[in-house]
CHARMM internal coordinates of N, CA and C (Angstrom, degrees):
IC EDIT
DIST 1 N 1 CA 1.4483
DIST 1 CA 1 C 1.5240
ANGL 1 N 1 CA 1 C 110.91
DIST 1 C 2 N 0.8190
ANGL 1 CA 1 C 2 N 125.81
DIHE 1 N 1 CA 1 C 2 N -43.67
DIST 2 N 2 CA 2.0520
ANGL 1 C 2 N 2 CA 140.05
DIHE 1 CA 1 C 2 N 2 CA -178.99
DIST 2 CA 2 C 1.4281
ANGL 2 N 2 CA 2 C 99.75
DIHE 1 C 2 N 2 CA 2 C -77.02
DIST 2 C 3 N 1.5127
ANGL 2 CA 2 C 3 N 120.32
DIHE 2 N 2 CA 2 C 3 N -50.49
DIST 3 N 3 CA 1.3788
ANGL 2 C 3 N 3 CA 125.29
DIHE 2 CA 2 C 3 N 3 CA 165.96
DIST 3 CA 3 C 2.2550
ANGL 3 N 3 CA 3 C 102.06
DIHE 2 C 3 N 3 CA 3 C -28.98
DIST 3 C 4 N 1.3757
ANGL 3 CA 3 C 4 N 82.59
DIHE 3 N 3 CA 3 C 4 N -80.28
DIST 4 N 4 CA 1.9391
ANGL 3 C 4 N 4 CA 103.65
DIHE 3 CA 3 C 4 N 4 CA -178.53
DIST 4 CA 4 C 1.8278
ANGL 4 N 4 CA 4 C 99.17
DIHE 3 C 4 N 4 CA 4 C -30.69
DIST 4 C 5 N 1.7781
ANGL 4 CA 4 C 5 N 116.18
DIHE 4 N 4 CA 4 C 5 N -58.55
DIST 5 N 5 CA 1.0434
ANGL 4 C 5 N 5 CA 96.87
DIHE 4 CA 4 C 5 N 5 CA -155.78
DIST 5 CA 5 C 1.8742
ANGL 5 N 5 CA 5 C 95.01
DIHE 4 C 5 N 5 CA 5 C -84.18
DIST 5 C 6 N 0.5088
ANGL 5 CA 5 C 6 N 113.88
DIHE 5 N 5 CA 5 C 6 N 19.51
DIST 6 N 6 CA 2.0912
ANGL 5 C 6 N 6 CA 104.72
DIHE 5 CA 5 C 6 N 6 CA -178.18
DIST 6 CA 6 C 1.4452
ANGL 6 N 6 CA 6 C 87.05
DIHE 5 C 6 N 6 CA 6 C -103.67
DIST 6 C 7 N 1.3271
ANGL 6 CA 6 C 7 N 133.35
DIHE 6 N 6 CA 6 C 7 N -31.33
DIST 7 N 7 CA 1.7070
ANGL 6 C 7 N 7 CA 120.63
DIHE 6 CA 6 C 7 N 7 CA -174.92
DIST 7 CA 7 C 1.2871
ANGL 7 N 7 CA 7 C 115.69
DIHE 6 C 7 N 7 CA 7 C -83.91
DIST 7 C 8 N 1.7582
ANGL 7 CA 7 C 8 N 111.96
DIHE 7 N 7 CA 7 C 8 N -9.85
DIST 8 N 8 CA 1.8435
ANGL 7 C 8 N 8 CA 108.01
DIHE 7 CA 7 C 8 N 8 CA -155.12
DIST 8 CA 8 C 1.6981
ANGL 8 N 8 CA 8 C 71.44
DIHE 7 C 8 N 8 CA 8 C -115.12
DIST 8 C 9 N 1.3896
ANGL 8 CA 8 C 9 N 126.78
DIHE 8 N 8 CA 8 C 9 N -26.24
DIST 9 N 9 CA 1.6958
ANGL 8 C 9 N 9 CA 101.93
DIHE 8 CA 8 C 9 N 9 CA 173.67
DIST 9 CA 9 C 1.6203
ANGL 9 N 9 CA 9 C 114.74
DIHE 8 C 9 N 9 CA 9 C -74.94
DIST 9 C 10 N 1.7278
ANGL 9 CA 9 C 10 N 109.10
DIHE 9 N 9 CA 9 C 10 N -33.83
DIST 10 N 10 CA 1.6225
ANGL 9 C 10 N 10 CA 104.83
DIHE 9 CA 9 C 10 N 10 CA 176.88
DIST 10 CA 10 C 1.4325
ANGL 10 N 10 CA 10 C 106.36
DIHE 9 C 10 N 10 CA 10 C -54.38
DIST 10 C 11 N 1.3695
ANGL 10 CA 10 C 11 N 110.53
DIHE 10 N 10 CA 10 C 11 N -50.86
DIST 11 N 11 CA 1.7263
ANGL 10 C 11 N 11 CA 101.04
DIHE 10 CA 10 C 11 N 11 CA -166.05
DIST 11 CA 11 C 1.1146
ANGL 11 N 11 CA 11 C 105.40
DIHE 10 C 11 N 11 CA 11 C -81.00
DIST 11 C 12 N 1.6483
ANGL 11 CA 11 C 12 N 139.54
DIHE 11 N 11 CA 11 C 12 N 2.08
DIST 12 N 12 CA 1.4310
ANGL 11 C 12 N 12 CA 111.55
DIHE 11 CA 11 C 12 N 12 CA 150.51
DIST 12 CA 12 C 1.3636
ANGL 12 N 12 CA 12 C 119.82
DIHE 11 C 12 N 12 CA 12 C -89.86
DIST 12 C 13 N 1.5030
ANGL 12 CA 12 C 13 N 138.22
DIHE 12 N 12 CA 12 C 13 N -25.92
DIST 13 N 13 CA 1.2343
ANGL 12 C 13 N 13 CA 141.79
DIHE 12 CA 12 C 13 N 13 CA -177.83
DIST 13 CA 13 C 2.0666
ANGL 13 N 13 CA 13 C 91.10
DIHE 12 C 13 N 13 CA 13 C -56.56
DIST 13 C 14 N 1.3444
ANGL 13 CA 13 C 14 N 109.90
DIHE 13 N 13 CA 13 C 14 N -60.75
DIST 14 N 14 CA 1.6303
ANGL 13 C 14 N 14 CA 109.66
DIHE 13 CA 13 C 14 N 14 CA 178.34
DIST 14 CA 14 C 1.3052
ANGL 14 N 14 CA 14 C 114.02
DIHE 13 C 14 N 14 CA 14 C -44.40
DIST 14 C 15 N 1.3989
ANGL 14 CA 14 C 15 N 142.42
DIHE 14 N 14 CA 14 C 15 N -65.18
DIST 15 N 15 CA 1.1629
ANGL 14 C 15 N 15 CA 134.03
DIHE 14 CA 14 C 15 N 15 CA 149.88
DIST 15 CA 15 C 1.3441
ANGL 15 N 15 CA 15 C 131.82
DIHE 14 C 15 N 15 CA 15 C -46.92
DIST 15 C 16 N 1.0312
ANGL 15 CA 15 C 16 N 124.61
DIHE 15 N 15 CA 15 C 16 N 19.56
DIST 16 N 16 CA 1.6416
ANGL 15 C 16 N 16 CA 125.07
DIHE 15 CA 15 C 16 N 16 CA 167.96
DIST 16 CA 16 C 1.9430
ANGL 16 N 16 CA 16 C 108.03
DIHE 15 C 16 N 16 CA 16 C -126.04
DIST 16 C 17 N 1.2975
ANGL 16 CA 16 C 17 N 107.11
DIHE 16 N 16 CA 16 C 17 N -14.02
DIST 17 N 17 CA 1.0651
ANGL 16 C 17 N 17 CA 118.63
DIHE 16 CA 16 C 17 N 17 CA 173.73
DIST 17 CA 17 C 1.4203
ANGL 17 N 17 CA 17 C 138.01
DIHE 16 C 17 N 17 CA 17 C -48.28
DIST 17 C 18 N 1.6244
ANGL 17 CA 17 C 18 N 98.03
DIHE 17 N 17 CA 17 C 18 N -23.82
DIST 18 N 18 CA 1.3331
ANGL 17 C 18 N 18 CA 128.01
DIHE 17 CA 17 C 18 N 18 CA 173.91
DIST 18 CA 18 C 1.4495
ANGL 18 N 18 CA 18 C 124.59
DIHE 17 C 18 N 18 CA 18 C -70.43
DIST 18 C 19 N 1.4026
ANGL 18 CA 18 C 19 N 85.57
DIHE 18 N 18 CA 18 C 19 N -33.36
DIST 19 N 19 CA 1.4722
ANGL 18 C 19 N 19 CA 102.74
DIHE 18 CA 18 C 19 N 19 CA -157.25
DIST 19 CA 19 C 2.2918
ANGL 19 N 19 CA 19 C 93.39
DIHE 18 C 19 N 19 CA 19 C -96.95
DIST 19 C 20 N 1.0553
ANGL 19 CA 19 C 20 N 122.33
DIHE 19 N 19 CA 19 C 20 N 7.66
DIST 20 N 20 CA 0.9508
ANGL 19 C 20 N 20 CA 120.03
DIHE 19 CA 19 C 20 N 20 CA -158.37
DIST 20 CA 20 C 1.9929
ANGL 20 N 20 CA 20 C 103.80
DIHE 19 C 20 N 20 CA 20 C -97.71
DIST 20 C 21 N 1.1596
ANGL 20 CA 20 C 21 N 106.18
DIHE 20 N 20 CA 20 C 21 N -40.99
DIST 21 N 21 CA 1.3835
ANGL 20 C 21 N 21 CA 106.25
DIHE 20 CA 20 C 21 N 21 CA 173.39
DIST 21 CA 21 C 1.4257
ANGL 21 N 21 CA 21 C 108.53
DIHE 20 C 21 N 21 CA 21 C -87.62
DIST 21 C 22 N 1.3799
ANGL 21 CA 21 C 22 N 118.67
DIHE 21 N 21 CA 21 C 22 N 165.94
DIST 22 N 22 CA 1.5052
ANGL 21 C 22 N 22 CA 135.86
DIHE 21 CA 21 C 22 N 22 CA -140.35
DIST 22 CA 22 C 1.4679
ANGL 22 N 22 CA 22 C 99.88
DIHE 21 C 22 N 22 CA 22 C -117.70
DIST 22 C 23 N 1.1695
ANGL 22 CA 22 C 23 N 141.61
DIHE 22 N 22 CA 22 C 23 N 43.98
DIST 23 N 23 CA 1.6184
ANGL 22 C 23 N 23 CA 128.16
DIHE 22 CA 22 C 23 N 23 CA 165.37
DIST 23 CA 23 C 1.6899
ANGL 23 N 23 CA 23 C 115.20
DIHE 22 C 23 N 23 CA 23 C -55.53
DIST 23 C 24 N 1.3417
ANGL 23 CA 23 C 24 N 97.43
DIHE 23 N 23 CA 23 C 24 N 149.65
DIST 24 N 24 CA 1.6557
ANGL 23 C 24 N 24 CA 105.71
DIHE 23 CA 23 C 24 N 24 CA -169.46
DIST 24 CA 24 C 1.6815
ANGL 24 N 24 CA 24 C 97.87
DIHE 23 C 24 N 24 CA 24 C -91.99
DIST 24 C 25 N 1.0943
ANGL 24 CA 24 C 25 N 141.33
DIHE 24 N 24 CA 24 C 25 N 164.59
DIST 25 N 25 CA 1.7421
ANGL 24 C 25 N 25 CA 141.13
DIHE 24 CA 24 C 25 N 25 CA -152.39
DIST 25 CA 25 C 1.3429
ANGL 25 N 25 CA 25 C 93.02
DIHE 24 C 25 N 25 CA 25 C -104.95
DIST 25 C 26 N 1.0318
ANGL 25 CA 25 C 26 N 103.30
DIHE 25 N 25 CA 25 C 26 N 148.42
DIST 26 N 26 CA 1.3841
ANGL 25 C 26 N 26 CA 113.08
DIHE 25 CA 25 C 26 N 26 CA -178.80
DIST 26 CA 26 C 1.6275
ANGL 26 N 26 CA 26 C 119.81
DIHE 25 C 26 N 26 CA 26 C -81.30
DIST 26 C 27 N 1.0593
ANGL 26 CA 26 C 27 N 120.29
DIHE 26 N 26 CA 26 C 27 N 128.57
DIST 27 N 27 CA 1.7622
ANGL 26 C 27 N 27 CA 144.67
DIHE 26 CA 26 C 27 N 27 CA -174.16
DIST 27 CA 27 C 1.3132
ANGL 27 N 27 CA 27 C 102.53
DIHE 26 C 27 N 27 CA 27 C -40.67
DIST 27 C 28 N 1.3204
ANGL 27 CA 27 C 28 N 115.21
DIHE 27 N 27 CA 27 C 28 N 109.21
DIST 28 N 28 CA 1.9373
ANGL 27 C 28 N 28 CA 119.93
DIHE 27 CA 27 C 28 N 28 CA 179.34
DIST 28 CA 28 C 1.4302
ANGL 28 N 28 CA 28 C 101.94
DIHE 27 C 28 N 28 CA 28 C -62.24
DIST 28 C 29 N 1.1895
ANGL 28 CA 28 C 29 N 92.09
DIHE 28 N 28 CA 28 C 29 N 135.93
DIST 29 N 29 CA 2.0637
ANGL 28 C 29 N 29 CA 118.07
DIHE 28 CA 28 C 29 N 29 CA 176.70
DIST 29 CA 29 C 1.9603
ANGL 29 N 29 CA 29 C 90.92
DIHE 28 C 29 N 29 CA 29 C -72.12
DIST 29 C 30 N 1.2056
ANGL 29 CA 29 C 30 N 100.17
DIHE 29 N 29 CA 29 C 30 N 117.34
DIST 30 N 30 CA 1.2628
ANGL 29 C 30 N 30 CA 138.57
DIHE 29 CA 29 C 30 N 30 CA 167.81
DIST 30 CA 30 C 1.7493
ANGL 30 N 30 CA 30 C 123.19
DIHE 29 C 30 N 30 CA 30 C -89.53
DIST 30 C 31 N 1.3128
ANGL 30 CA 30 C 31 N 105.68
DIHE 30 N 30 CA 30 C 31 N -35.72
DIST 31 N 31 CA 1.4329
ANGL 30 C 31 N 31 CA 122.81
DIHE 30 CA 30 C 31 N 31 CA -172.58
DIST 31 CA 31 C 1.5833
ANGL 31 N 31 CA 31 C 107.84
DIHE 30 C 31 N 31 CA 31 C -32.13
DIST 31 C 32 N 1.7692
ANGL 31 CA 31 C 32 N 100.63
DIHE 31 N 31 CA 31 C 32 N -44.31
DIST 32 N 32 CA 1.4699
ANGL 31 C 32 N 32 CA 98.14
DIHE 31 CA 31 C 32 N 32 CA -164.84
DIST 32 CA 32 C 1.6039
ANGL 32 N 32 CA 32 C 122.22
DIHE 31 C 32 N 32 CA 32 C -71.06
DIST 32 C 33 N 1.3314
ANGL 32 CA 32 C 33 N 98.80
DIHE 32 N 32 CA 32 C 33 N -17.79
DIST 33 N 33 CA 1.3107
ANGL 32 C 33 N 33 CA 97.06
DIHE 32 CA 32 C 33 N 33 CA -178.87
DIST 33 CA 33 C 1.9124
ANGL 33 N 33 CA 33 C 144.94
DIHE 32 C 33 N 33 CA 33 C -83.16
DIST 33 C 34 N 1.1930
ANGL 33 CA 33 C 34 N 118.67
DIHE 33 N 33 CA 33 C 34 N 175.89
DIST 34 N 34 CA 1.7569
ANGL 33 C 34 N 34 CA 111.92
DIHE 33 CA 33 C 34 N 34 CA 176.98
DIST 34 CA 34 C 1.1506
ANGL 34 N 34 CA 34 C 117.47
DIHE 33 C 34 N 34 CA 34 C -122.39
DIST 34 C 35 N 1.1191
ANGL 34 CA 34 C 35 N 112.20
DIHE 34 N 34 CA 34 C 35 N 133.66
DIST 35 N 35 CA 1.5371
ANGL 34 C 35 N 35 CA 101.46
DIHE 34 CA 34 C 35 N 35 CA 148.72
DIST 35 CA 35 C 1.0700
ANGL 35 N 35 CA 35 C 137.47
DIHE 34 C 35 N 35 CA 35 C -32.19
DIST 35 C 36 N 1.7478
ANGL 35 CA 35 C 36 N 109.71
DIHE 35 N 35 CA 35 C 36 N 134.83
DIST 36 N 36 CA 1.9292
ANGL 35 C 36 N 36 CA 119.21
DIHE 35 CA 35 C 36 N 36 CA -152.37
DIST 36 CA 36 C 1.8849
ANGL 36 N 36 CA 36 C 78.28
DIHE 35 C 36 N 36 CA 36 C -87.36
DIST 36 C 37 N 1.3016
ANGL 36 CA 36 C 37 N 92.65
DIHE 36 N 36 CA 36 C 37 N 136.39
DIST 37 N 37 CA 1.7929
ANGL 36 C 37 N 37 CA 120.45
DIHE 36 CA 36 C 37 N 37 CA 166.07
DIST 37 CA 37 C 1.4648
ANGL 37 N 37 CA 37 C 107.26
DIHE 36 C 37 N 37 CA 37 C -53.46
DIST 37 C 38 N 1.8449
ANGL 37 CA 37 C 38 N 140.91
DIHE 37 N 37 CA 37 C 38 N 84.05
DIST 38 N 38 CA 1.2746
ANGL 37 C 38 N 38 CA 131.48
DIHE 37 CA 37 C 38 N 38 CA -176.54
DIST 38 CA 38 C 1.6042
ANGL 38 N 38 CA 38 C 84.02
DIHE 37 C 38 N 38 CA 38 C -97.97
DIST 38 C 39 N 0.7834
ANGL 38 CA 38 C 39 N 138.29
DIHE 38 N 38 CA 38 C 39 N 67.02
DIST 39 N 39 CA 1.8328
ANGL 38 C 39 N 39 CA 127.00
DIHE 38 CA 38 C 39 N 39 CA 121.76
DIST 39 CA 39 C 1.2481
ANGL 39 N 39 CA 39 C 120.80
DIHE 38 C 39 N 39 CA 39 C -114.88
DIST 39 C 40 N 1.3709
ANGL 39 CA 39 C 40 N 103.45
DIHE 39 N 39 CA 39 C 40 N 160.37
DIST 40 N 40 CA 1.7671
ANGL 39 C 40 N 40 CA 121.54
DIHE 39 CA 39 C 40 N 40 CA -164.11
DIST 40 CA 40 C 1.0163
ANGL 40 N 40 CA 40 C 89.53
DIHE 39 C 40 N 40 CA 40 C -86.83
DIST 40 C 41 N 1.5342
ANGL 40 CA 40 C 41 N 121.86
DIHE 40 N 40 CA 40 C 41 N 154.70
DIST 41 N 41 CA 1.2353
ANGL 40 C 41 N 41 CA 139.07
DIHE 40 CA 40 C 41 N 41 CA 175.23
DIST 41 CA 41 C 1.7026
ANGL 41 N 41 CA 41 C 97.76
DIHE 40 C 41 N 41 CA 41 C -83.61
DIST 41 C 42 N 1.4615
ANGL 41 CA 41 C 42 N 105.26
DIHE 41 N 41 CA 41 C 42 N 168.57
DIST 42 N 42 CA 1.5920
ANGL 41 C 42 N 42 CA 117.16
DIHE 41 CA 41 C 42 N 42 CA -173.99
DIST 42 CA 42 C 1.4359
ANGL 42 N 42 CA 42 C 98.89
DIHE 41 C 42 N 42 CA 42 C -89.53
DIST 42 C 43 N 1.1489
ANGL 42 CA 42 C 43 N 141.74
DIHE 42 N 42 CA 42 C 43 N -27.28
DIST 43 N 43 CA 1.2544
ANGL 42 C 43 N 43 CA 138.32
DIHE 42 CA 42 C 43 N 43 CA 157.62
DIST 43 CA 43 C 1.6036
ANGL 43 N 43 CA 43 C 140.97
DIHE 42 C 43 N 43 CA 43 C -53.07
DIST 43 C 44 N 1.8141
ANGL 43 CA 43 C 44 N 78.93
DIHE 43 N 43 CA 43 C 44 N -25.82
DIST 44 N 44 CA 1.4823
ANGL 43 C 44 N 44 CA 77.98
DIHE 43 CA 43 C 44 N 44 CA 162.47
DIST 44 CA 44 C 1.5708
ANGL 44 N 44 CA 44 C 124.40
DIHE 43 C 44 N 44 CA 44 C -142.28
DIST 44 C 45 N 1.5635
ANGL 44 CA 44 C 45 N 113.85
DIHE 44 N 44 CA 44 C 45 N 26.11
DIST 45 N 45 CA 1.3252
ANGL 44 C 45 N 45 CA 121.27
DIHE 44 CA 44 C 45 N 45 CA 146.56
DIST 45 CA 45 C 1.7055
ANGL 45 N 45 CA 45 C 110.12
DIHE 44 C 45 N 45 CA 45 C -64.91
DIST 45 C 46 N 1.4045
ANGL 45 CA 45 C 46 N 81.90
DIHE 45 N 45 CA 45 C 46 N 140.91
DIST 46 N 46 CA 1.4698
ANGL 45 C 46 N 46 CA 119.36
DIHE 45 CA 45 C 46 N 46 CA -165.79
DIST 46 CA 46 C 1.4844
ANGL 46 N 46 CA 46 C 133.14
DIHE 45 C 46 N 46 CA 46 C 75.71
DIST 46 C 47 N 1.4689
ANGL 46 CA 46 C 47 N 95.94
DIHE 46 N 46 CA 46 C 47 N 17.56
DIST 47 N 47 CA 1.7660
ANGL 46 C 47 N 47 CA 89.54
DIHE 46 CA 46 C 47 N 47 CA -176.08
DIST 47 CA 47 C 1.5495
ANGL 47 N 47 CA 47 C 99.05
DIHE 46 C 47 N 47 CA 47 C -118.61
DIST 47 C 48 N 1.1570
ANGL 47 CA 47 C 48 N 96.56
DIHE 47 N 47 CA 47 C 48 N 136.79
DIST 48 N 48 CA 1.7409
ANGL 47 C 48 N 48 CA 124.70
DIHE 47 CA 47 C 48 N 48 CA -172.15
DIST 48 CA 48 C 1.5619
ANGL 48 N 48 CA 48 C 100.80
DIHE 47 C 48 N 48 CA 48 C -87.95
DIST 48 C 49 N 1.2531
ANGL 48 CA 48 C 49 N 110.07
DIHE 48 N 48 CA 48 C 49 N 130.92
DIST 49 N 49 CA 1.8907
ANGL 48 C 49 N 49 CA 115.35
DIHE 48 CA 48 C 49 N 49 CA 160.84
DIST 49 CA 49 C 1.5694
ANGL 49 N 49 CA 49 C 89.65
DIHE 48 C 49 N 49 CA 49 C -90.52
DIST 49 C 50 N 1.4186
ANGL 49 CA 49 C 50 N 100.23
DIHE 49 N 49 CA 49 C 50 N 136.06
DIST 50 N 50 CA 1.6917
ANGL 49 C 50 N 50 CA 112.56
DIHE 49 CA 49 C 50 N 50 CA 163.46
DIST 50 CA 50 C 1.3276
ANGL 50 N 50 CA 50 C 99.05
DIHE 49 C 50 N 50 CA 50 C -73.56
DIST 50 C 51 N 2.0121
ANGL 50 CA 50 C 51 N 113.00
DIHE 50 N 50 CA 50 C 51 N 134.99
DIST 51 N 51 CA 1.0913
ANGL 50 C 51 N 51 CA 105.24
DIHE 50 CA 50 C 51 N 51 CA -176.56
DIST 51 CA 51 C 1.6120
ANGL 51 N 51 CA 51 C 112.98
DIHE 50 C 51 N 51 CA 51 C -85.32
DIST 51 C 52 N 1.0926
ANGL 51 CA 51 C 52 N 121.44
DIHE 51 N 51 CA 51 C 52 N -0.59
DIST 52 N 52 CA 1.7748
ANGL 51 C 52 N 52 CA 106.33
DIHE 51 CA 51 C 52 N 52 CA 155.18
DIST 52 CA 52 C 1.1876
ANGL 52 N 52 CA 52 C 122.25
DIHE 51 C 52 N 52 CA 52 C -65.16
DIST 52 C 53 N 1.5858
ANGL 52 CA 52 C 53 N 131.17
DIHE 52 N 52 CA 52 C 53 N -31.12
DIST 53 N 53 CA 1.2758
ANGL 52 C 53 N 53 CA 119.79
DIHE 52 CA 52 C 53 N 53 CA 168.33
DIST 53 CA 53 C 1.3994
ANGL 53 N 53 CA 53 C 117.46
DIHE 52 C 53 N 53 CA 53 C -51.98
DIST 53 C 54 N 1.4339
ANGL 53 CA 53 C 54 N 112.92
DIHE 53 N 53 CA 53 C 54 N -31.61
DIST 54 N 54 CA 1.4211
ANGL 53 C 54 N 54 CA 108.36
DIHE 53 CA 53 C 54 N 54 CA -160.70
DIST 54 CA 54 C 1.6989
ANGL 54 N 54 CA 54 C 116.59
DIHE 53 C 54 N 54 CA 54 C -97.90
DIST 54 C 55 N 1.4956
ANGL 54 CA 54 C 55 N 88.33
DIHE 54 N 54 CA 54 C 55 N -20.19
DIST 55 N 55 CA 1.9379
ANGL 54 C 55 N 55 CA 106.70
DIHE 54 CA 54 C 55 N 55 CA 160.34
DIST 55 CA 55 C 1.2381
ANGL 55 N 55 CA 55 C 114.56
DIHE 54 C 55 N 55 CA 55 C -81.82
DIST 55 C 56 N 1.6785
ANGL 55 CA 55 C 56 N 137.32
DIHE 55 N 55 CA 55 C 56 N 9.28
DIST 56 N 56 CA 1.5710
ANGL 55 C 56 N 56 CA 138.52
DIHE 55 CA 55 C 56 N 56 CA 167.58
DIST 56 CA 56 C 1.5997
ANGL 56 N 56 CA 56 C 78.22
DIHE 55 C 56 N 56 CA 56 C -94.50
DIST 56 C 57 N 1.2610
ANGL 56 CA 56 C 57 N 115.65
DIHE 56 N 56 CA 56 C 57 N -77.24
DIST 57 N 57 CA 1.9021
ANGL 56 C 57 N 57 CA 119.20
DIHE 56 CA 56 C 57 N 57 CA -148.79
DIST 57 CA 57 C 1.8457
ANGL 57 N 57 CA 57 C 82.25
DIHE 56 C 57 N 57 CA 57 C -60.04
DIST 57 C 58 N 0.8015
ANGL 57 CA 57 C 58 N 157.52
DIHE 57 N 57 CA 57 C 58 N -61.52
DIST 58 N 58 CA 1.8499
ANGL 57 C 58 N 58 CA 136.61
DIHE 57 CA 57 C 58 N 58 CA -167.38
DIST 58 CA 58 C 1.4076
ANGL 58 N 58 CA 58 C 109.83
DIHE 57 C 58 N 58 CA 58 C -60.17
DIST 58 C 59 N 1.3552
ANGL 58 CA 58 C 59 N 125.36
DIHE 58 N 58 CA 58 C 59 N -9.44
DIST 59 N 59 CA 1.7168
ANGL 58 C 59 N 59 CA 120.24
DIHE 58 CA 58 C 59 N 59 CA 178.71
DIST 59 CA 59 C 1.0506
ANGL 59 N 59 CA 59 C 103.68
DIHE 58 C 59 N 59 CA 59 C 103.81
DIST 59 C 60 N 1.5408
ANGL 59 CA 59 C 60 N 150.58
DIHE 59 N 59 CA 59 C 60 N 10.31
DIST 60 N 60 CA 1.1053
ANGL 59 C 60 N 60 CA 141.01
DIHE 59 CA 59 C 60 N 60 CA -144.85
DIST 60 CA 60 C 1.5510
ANGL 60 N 60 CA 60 C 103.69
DIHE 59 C 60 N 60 CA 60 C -124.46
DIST 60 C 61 N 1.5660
ANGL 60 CA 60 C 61 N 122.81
DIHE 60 N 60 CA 60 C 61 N 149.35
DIST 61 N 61 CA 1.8091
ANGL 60 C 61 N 61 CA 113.90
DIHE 60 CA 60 C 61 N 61 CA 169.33
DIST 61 CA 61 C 1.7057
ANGL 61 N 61 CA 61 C 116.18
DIHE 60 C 61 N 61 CA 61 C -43.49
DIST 61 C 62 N 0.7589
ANGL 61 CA 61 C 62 N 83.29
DIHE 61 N 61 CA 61 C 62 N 101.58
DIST 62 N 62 CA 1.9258
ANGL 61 C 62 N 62 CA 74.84
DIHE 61 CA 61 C 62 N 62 CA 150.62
DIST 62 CA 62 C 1.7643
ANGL 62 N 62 CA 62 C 132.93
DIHE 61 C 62 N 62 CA 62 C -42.42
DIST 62 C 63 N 1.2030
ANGL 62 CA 62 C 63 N 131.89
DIHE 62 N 62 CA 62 C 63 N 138.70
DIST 63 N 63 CA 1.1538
ANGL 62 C 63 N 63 CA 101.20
DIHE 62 CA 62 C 63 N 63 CA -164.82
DIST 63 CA 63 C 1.5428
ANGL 63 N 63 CA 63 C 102.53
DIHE 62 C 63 N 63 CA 63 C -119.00
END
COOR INIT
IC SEED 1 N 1 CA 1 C
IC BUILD
């Protein structure tokens, strides 16, 4: 029985062992990606949001 528990504490101290030093995560692979498209579409150059519409939808007075 003492035998059982000295083997089920070795093999957990061994399996936790891993987990005991501190490596920092490794840097996400980026490679795949593009650059986000910042131009306006032609459909919708030139159109203005009134900025009270856009000060009701942020929480703000209307003016």
């Amino acid at each position: 029985m003492i035998l059982r528990l000295i083997t089920a504490a070795a093999l957990t101290v061994a399996s936790l062992s891993g987990c005991g030093g501190f490596t920092p995560p490794p840097n996400p692979d980026m490679s795949h990606l593009v650059p986000a498209n910042k131009t306006i579409p032609e459909e919708l150059q030139g159109r203005v949001t009134p900025q009270s519409a856009t000060w009701k939808k942020a929480g703000g007075k209307a003016q």
